[in-house]
C-alpha positions as CSV (number, residue, x, y, z in Angstrom):
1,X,-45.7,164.7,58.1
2,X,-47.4,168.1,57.4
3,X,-47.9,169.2,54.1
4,X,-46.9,171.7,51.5
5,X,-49.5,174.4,50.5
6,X,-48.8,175.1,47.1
7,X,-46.5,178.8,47.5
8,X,-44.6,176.7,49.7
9,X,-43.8,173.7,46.9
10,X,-43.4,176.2,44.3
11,X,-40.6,178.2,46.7
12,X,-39.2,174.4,46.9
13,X,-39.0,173.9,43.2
14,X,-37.3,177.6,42.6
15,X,-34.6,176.8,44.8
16,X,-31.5,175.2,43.9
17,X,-30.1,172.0,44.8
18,X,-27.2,172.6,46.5
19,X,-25.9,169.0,45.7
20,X,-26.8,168.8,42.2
21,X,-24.8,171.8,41.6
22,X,-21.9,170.8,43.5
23,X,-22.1,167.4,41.1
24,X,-22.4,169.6,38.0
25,X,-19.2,171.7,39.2
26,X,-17.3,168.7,40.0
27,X,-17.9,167.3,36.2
28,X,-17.3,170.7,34.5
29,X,-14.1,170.3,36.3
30,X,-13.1,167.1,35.4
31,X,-14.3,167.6,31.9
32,X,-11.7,171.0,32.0
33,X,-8.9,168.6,33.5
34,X,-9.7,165.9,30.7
35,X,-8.9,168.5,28.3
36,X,-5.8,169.8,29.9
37,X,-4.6,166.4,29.7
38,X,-5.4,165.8,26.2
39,X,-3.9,168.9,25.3
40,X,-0.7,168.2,27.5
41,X,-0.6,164.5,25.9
42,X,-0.4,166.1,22.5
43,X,1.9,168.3,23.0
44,X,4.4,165.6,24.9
45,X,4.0,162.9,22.4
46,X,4.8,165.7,19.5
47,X,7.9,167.0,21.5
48,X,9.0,163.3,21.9
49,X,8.1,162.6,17.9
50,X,10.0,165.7,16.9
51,X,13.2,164.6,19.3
52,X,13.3,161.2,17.9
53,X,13.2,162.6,14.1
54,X,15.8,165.3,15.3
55,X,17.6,163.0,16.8
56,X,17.4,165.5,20.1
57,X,18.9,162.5,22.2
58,X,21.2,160.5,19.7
59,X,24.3,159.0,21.1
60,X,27.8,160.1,19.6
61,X,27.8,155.9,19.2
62,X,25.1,156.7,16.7
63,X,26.7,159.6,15.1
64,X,30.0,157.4,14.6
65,X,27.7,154.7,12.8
66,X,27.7,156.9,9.8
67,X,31.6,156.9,9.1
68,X,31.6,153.6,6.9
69,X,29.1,155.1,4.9
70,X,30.7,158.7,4.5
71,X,34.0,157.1,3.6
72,X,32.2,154.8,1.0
73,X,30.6,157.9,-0.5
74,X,33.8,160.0,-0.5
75,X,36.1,157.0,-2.0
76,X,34.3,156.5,-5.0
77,X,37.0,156.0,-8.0
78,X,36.9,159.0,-10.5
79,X,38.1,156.2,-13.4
80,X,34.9,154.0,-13.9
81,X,35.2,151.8,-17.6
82,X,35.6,154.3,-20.0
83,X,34.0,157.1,-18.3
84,X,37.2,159.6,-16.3
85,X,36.8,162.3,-13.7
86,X,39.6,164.6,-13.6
87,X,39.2,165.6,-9.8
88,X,36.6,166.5,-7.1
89,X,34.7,169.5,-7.1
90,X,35.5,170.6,-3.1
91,X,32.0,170.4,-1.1
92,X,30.5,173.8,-0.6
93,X,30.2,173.9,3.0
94,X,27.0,176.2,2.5
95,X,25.7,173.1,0.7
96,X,26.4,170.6,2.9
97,X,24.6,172.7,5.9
98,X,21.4,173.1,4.0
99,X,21.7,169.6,2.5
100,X,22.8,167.9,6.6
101,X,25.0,165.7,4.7
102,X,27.5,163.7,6.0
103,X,29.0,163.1,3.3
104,X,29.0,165.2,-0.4
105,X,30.6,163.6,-3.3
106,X,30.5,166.1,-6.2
107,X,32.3,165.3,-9.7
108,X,31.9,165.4,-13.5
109,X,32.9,162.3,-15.8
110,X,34.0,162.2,-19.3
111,X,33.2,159.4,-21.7
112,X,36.5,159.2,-23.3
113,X,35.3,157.5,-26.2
114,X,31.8,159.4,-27.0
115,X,32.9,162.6,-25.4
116,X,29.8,163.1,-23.5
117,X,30.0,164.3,-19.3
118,X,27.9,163.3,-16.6
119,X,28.0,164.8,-13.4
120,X,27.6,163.2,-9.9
121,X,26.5,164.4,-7.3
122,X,26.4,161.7,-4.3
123,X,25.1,162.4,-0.6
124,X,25.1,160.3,2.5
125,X,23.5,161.3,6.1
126,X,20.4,160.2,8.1
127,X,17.2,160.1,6.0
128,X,15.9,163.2,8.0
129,X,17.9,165.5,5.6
130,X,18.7,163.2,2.8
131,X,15.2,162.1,2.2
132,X,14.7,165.6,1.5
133,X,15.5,168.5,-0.9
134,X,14.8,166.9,-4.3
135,X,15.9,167.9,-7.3
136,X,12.4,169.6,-8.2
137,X,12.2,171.3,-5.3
138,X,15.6,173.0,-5.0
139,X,16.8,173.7,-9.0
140,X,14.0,176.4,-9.6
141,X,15.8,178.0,-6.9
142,X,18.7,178.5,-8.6
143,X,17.0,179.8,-11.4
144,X,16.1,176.7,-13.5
145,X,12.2,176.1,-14.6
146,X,11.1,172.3,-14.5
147,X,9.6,171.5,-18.1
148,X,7.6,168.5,-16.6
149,X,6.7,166.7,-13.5
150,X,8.7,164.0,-12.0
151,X,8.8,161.1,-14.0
152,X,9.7,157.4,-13.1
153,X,12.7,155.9,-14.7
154,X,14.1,152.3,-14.5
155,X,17.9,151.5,-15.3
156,X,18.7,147.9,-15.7
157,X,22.5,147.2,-14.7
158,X,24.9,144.0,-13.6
159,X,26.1,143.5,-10.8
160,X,29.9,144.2,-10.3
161,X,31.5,139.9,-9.7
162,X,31.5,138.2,-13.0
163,X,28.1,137.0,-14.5
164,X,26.6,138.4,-11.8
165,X,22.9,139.2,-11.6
166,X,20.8,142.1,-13.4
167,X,19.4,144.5,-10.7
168,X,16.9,147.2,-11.3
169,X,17.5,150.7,-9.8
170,X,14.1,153.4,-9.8
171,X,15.0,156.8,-10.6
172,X,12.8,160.1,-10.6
173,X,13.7,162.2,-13.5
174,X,12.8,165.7,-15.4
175,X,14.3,168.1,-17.2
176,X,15.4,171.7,-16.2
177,X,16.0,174.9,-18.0
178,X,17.9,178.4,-17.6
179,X,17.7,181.2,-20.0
180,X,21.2,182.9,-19.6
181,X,22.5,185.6,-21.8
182,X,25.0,183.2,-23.5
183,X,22.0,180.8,-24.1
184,X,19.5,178.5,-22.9
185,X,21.0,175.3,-20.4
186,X,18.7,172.2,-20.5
187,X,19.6,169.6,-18.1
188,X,18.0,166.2,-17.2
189,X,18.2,165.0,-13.8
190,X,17.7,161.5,-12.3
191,X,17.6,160.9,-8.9
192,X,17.3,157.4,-6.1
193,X,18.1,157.0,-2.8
194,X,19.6,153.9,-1.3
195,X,19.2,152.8,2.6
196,X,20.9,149.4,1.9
197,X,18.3,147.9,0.3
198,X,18.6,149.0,-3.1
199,X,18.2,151.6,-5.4
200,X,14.6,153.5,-5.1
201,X,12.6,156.5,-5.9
202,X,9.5,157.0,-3.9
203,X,7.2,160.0,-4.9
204,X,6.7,160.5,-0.7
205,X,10.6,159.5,0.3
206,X,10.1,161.3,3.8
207,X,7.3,158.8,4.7
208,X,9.2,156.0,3.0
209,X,12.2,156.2,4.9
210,X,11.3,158.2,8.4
211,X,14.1,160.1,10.2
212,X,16.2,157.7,11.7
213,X,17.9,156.0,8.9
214,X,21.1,156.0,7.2
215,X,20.3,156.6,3.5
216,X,22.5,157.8,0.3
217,X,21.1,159.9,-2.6
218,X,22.4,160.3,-6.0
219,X,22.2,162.7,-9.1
220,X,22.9,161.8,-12.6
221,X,23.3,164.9,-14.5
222,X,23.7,165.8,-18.2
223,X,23.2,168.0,-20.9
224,X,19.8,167.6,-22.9
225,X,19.3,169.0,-26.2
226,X,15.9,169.5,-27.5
227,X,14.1,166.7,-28.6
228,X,16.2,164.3,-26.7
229,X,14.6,161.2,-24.6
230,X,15.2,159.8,-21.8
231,X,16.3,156.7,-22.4
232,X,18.8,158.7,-24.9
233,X,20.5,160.1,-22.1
234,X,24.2,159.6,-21.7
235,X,23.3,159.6,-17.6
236,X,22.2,156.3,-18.6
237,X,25.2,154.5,-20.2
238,X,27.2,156.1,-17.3
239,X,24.6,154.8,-14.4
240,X,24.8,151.2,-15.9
241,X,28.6,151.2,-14.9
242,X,28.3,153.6,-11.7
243,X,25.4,151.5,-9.8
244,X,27.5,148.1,-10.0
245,X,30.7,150.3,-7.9
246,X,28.3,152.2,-6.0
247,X,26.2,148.7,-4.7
248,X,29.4,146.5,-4.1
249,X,31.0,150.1,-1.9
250,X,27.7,150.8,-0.4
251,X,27.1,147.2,0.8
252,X,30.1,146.9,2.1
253,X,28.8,150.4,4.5
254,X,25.2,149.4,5.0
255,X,26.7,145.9,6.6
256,X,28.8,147.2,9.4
257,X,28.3,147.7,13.0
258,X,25.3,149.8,13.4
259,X,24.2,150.1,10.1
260,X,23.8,146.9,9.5
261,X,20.9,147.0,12.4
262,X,19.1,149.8,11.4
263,X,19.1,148.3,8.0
264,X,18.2,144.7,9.3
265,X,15.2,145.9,11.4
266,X,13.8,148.1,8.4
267,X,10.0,147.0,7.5
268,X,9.7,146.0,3.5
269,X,8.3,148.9,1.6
């Protein structure tokens, strides 16, 4: 076999090879498909994320689930103990879009011994929209400055049957101001959600309950004067006879049909 001279070898270095470069096209290629896939896997698994949260596919089957626990929400008696409602404030349908509530119970109860009101405000829907829109985040748009963050509040209540047991129900709760020309409104808010298994009031509630579940919120509302405490609340005295209603109405809901298995395959918090 002849022999190079050395212009010839240093020609042979200077040119390409023809199939290493193919090989480095073919991987720059693949490497630009990889990508492309990623990018396409991303964006699938998102839209298919976003549908299930939005329920983009639900069944009316599913949407029917929900009627045992709008009618629970909507039947709740406006004579609780001593504590009377006079009628129901008619749901602002403007409120109920924004909220995506199924179901908007809105009244204000009198102690008809002590004089003092408490309004309730009680939602019911999928936890997509009811897990959302807290207190804090929608009364300074109306106007009202929060004085404090969010605190956590427990109220200790019996159950409804005779002797039954004392249950624990977690509340969020601050208070909110409004300068007005005729004065200065002060209200304290406390807030829980319920998805059947019991009263609760996680600082994240949209991780805590996801997007598919049915889930109830509640407001206790009242008038707080200056220098008043929590635990001095008249909201409290009225939740300790409200929760025992709500749970044995509420239970009844969460344990029909549907309900009751999207409450039954919930994972403990």
């Amino acid at each position: 076999m002849p022999r190079l001279t050395k212009s010839q070898a240093d020609k042979k270095m200077m040119m390409p090879d023809w199939g290493m470069t193919r090989g480095y096209k073919v991987l720059s290629i693949l490497r630009g498909l990889g990508g492309f896939w990623i990018a396409a896997f991303i964006v699938v698994a998102g839209a298919i994320v976003e549908g299930y949260w939005s329920f983009r596919w639900q069944s009316s089957d599913a949407e029917l689930a929900l009627n045992p626990l709008a009618q629970a929400v909507e039947q709740v008696p406006l004579s609780i103990d001593v504590w009377k409602a006079s009628e129901l404030v008619p749901p602002d349908p403007r409120v109920v879009e924004i909220s995506g509530a199924r179901a908007l119970f809105n009244t204000t109860y009198r102690d008809q011994t002590q004089g003092d009101s408490v309004t309730v405000y009680l939602l019911a829907g999928w936890s997509r929209d009811i897990a959302v829109h807290t207190p804090d985040a929608c009364y300074p748009g109306a106007g009202f400055v929060m004085e404090t963050s969010p605190q956590p509040f427990t109220i200790t209540y019996s159950a409804q049957e005779s002797g039954g047991a004392t249950h624990r129900a977690e509340f969020m709760t601050a208070v909110f101001t409004k300068s007005e020309p005729t004065g200065v409104t002060r209200l304290r808010v406390f807030w829980s959600w319920n998805d059947g298994r019991g009263w609760r009031a996680p600082r994240f509630p949209r991780w805590t309950y996801g997007g598919r579940r049915p889930l109830v919120k509640l407001y206790l509302v009242a008038e707080s004067p200056l220098g008043r405490l929590p635990h001095e609340s008249p909201a409290l005295r009225f939740g300790a006879v409200l929760l025992p209603v709500l749970d044995a109405r509420l239970q009844a809901a969460f344990s029909s049909g549907m309900l009751a298995h999207n409450v039954g395959n919930a994972k403990p918090q």
